[in-house]
VEXTI-538767 format. One record per atom (N, C-alpha, C, O, CB): atom name; x, y, z. Coordinates in steps of 0.05 Angstrom, whole numbers. Glycine has a CB too. Example, Ala and Ser with C-alpha at 12.3 -4.5 7.8 and 13.67 -1.06 7.14 Angstrom:
! residues 2
ATOM   atome        u        v        w
ATOM       N      264     -114      156
ATOM      CA      246      -90      156
ATOM       C      264      -66      156
ATOM       O      285      -66      169
ATOM      CB      226      -89      181
ATOM       N      257      -45      142
ATOM      CA      273      -21      143
ATOM       C      258        1      157
ATOM       O      268       23      161
ATOM      CB      282      -12      114
This chain:
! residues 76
ATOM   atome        u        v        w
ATOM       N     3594      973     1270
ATOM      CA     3580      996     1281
ATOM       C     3587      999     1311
ATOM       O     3581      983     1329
ATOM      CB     3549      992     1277
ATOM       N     3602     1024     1313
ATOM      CA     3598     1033     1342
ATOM       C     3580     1041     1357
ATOM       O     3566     1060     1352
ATOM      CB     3608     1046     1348
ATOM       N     3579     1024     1382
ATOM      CA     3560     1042     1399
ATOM       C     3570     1061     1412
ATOM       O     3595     1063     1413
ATOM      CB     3546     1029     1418
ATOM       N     3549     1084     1425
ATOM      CA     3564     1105     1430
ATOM       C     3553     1105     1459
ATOM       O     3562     1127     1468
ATOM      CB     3560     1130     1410
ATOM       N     3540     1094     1477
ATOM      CA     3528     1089     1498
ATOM       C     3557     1084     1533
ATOM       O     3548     1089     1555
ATOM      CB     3509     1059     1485
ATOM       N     3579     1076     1530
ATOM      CA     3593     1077     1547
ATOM       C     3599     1093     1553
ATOM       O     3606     1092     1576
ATOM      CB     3605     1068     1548
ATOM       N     3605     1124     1539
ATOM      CA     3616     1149     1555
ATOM       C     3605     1162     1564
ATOM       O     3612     1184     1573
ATOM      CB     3627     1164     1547
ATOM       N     3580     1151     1563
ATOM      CA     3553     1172     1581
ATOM       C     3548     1168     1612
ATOM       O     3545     1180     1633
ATOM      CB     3518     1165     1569
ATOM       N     3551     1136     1598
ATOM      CA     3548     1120     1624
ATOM       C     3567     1122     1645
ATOM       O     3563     1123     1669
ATOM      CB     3548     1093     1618
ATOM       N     3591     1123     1629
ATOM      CA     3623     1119     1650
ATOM       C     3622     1149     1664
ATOM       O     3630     1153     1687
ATOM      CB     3661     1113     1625
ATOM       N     3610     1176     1641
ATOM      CA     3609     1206     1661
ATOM       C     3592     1198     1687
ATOM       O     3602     1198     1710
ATOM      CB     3591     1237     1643
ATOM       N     3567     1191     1681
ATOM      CA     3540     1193     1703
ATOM       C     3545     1179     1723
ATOM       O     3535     1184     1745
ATOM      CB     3511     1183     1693
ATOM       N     3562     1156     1718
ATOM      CA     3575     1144     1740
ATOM       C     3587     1160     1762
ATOM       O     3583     1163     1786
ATOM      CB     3594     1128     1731
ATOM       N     3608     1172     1738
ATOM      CA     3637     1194     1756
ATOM       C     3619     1204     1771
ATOM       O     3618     1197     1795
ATOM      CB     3660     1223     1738
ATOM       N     3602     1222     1762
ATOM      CA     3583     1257     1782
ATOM       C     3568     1242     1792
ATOM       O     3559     1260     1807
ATOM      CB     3561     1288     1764
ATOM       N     3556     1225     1797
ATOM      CA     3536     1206     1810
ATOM       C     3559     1198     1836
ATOM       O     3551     1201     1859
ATOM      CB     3525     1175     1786
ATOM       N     3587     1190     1832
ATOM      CA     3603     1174     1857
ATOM       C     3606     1211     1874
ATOM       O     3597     1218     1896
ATOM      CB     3645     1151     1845
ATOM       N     3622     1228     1852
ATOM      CA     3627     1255     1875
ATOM       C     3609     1273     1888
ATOM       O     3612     1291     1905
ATOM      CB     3641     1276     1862
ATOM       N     3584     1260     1871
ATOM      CA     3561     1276     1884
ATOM       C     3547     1266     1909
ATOM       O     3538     1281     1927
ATOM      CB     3540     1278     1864
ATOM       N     3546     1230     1910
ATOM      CA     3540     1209     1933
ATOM       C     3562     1219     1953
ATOM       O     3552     1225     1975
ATOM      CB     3545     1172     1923
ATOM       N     3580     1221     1952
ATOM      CA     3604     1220     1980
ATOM       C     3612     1255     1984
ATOM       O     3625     1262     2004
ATOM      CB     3642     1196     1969
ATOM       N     3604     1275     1966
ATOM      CA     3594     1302     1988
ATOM       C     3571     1298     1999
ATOM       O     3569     1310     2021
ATOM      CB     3589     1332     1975
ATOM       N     3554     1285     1993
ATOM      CA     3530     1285     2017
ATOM       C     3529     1266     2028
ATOM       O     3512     1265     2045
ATOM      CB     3504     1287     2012
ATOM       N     3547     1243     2024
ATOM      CA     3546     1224     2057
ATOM       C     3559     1238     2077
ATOM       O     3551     1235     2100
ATOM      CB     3562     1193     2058
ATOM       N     3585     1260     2069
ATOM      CA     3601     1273     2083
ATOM       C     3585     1289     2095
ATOM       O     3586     1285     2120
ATOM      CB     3621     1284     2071
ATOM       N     3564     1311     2086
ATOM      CA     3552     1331     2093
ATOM       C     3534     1318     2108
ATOM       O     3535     1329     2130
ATOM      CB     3543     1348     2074
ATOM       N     3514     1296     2108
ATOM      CA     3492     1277     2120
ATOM       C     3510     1288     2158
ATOM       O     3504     1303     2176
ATOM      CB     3493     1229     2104
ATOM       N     3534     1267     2151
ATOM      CA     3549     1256     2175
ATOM       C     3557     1282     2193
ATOM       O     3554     1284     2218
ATOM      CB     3578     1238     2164
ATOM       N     3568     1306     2171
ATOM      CA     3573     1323     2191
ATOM       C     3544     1343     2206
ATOM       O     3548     1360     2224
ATOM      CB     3596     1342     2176
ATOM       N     3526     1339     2200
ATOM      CA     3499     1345     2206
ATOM       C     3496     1330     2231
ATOM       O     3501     1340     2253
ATOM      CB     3478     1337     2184
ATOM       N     3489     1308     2227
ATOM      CA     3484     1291     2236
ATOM       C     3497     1283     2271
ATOM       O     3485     1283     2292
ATOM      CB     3491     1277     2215
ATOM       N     3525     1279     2264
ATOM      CA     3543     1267     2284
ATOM       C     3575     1289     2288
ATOM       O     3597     1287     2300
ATOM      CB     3550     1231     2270
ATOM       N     3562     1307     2272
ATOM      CA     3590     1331     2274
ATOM       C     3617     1318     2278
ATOM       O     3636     1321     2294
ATOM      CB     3586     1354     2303
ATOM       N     3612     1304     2259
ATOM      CA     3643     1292     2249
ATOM       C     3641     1269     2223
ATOM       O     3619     1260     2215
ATOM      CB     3659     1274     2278
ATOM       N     3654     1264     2216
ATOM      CA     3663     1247     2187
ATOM       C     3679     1216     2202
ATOM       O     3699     1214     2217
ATOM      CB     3693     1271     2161
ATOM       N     3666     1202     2193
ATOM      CA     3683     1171     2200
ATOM       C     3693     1165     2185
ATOM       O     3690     1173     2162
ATOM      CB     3672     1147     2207
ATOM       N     3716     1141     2198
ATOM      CA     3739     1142     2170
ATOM       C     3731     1117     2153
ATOM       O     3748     1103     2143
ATOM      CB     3777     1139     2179
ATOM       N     3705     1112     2152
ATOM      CA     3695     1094     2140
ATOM       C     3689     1116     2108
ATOM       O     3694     1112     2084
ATOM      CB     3669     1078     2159
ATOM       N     3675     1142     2125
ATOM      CA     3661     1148     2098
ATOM       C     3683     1168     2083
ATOM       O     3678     1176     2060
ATOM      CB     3629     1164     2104
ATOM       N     3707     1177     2098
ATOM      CA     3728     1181     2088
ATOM       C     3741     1162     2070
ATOM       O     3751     1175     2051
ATOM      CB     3741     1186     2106
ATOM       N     3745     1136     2067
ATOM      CA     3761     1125     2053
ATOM       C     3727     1123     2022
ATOM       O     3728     1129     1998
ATOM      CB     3780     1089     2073
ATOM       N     3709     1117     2035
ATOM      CA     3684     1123     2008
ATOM       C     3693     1145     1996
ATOM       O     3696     1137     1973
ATOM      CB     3651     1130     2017
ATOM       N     3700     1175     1997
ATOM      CA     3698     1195     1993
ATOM       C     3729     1196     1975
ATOM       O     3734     1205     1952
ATOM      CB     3691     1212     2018
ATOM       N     3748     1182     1994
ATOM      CA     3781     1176     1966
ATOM       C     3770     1165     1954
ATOM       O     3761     1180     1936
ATOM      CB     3813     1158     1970
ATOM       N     3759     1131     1950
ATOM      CA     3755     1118     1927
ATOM       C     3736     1128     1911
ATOM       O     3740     1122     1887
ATOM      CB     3751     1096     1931
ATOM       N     3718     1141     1915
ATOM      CA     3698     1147     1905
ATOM       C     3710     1181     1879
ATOM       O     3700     1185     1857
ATOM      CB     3675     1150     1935
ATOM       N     3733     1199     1894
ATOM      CA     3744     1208     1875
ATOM       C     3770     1195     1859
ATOM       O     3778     1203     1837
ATOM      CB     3746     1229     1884
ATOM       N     3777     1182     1870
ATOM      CA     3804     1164     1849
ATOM       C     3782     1149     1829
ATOM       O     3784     1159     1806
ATOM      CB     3830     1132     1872
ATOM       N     3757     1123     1830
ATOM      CA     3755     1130     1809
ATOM       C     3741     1146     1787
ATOM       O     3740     1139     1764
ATOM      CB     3757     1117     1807
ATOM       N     3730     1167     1795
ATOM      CA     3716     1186     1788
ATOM       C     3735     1203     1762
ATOM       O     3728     1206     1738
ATOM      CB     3709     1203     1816
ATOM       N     3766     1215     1778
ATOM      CA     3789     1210     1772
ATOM       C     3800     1209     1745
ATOM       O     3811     1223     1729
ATOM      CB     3792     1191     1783
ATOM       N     3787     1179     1750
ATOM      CA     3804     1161     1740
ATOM       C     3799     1157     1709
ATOM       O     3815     1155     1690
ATOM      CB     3801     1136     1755
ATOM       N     3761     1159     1711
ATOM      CA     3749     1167     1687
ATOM       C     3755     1183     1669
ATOM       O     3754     1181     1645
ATOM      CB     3731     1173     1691
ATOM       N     3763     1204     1686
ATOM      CA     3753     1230     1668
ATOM       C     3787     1228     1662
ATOM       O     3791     1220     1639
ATOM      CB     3736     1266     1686
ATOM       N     3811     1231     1677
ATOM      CA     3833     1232     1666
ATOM       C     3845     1217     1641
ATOM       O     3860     1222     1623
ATOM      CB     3844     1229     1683
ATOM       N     3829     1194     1650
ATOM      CA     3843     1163     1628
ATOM       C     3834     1172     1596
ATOM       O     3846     1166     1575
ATOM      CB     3821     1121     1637
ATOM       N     3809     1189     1596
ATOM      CA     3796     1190     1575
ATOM       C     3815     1213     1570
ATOM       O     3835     1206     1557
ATOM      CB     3764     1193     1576
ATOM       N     3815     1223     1572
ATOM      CA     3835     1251     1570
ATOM       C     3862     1248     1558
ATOM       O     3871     1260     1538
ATOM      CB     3842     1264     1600
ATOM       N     3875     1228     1572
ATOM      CA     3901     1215     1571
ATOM       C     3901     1208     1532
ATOM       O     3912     1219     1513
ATOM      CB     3902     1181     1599
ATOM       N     3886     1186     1534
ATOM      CA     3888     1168     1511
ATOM       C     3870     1189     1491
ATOM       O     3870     1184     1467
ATOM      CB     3875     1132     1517
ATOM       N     3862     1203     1497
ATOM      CA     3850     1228     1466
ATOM       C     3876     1251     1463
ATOM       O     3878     1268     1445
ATOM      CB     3810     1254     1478
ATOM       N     3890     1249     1478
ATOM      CA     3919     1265     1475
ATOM       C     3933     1252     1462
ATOM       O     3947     1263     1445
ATOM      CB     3935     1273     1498
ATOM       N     3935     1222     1466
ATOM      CA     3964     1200     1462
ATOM       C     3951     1205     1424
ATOM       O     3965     1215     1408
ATOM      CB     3962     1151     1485
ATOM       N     3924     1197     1418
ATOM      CA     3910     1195     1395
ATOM       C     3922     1217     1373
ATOM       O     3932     1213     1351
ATOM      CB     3880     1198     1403
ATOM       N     3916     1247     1388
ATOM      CA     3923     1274     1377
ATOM       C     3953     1267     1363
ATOM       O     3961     1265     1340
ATOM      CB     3925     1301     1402
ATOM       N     3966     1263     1392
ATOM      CA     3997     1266     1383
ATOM       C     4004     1238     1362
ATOM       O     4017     1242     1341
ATOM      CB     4021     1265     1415
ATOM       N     3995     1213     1367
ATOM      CA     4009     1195     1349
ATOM       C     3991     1200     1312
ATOM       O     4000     1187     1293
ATOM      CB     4006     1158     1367
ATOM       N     3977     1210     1310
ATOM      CA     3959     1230     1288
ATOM       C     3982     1248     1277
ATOM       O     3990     1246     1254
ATOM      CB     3931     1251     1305
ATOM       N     3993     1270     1298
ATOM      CA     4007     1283     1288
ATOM       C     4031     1280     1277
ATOM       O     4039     1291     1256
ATOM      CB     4008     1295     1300
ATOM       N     4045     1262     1294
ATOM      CA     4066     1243     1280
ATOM       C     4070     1227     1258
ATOM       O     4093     1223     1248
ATOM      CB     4070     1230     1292
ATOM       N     4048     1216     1250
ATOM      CA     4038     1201     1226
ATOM       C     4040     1221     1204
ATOM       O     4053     1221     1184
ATOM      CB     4008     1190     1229
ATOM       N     4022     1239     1215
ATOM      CA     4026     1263     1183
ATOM       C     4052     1283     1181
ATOM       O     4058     1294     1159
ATOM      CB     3997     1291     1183
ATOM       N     4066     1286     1204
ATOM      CA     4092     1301     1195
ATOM       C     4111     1276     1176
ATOM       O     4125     1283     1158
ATOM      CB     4112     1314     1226
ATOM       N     4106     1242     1188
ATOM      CA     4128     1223     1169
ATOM       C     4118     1227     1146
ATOM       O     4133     1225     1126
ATOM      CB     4130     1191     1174
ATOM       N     4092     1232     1143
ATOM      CA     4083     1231     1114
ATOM       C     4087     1250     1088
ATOM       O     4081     1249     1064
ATOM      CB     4059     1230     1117
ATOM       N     4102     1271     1110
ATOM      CA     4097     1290     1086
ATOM       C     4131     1292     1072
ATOM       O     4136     1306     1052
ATOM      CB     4083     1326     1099
């Protein structure tokens, strides 16, 4: 039995990291009218793996499609 509980989790993560680092960005530029390159490198990592999520999943449900499709053209 599969659980189905990690891809909810792994999205709410993603929009939870891009949503945290536009508003540390927005906090800072309020704040101190400028962005430090502290919360700049938060704001790359925080979309690489955000990213990273959403692409990988993407990636390997394509690789799935196509090696599916391949299977049934040998077959016929």
């Amino acid at each position: 039995m599969k659980t189905s509980w990690p891809k909810p989790v792994q999205y709410t993560c993603a929009v939870l990291l891009i949503t945290s680092s536009i508003v540390l960005a927005f906090i800072q530029v309020i704040d101190i009218d400028d962005v430090n390159n502290g919360t700049l490198m938060y704001i790359a990592q925080a979309f690489l793996l955000a990213g990273s999520i959403f692409g990988l999943d993407y990636y390997v449900q394509r690789l799935k499609r196509n090696y599916q499709r391949e299977n049934k053209e040998s077959d016929e």
